[in-house]
C-alpha positions in Angstrom: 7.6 -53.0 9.9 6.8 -56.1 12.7 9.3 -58.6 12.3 11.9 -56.6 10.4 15.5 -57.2 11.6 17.7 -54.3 11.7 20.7 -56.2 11.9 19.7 -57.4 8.5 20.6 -54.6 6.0 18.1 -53.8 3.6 19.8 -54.2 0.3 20.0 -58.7 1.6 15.7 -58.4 1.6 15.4 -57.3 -1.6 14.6 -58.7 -4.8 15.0 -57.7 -8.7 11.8 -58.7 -10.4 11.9 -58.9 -14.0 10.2 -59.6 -16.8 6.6 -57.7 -15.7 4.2 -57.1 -17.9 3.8 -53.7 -19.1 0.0 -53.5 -17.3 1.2 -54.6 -13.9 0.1 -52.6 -10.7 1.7 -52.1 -7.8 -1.4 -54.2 -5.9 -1.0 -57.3 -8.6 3.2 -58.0 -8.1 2.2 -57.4 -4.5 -0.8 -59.9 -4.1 1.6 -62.9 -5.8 4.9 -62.1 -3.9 3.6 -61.6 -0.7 2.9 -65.2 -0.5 5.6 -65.9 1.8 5.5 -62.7 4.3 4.4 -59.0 4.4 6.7 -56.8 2.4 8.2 -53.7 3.5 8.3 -52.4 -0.2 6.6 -53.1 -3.6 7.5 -50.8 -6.5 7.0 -51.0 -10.1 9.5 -49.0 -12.1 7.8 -46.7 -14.1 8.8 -44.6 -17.2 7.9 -41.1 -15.8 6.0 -39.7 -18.9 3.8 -42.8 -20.0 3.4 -44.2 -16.1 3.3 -47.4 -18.0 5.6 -50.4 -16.4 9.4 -50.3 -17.4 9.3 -54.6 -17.0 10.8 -54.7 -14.0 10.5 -53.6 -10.3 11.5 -54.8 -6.6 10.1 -56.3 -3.4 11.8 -55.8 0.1 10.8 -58.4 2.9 11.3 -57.9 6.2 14.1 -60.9 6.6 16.5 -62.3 4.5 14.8 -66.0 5.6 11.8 -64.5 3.1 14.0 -63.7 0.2 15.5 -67.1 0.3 11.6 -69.1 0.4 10.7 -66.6 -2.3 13.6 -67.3 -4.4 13.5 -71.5 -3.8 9.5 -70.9 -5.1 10.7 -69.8 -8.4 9.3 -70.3 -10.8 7.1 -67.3 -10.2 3.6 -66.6 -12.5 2.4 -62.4 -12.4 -0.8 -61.6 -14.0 -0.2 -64.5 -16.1 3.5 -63.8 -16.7 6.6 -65.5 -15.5 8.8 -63.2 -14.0 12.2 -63.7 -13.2 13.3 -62.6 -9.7 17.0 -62.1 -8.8 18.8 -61.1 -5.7 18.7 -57.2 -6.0 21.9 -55.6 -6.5 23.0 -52.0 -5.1 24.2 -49.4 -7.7 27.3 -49.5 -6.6 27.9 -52.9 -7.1 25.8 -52.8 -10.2 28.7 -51.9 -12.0 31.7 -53.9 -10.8 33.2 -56.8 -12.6 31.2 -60.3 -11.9 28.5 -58.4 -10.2 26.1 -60.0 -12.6 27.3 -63.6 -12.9 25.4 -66.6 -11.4 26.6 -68.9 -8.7 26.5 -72.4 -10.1 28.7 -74.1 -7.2 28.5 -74.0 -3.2 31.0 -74.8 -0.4 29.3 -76.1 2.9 31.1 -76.3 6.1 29.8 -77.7 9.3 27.6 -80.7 8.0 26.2 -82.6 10.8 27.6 -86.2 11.0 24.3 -88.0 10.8 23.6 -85.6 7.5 23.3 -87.4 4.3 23.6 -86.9 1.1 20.3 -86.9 0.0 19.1 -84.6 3.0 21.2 -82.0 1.1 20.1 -82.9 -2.3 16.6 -82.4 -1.1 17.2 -79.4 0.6 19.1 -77.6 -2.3 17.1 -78.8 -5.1 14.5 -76.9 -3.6 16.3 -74.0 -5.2 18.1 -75.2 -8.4 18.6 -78.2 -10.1 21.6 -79.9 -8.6 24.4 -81.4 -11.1 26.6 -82.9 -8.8 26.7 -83.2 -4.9 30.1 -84.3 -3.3 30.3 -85.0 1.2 33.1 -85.3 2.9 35.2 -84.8 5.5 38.1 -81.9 6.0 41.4 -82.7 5.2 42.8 -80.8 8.3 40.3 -82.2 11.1 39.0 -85.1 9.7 35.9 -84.8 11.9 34.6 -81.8 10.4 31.7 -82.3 7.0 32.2 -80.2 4.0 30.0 -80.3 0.8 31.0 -78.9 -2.8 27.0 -79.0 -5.0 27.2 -78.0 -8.4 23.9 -76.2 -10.5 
């Protein structure tokens, strides 16, 4: 596993990947996803008597930095399918309240003061459509850059 971080755990490189057909190998989800580094880990879930795809599997990188290039990619096209990938979530956290809402609205701190507004509206649109995007400064410091962008 070159490159892997240890200090990154696991469970931050990996990705839900839904909506796979019921055909897809192991080699196909693979050959599209590992567009943006090696994976660690491929695996489609299988149902153990047919061996046929359950729809859905996950990828592992080896750095969160990959998860995040793969995710602003979306959308994603497997074996002629799109297929919706989603940060994966543990078992544990599978079932707790809000575990499965989406984020629609950021808080950035720390925004550089020769940052504008549309070097963050380019840099986030990447991932989503933005809504709105609001820059300004802390109340408490009044040096110090914050950003509120809406999905």
């Amino acid at each position: 596993m070159e490159g892997h971080d240890p200090k990154e755990p696991e469970q931050l490189r990996k990705l839900f990947i839904g909506g796979l057909s019921f055909e897809i190998t192991d080699e196909s989800l693979r050959e599209r996803l590992e567009k943006w580094d090696t994976l660690t880990d491929c695996v489609v879930m299988r149902d153990p008597q047919t061996k046929h795809s359950r729809g859905f599997g996950f990828v592992t990188y080896s750095c969160v930095e990959e998860v995040d290039a793969a995710m602003c990619a979306r959308p994603h096209k497997v074996d002629g399918w799109v297929v919706k990938p989603k940060r994966a979530v543990s078992r544990e956290d599978f079932v707790k309240p809000g575990a499965h809402l989406t984020v629609k609205k950021i808080f950035v701190v720390g925004i550089k003061e020769d940052t504008e507004e549309y070097n963050l509206r380019d840099y986030f649109e990447k991932c989503s459509k933005i809504e709105t995007i609001e820059v300004m400064e802390a109340r408490q410091s009044g040096k110090e850059r914050i950003c509120f962008c809406n999905f």
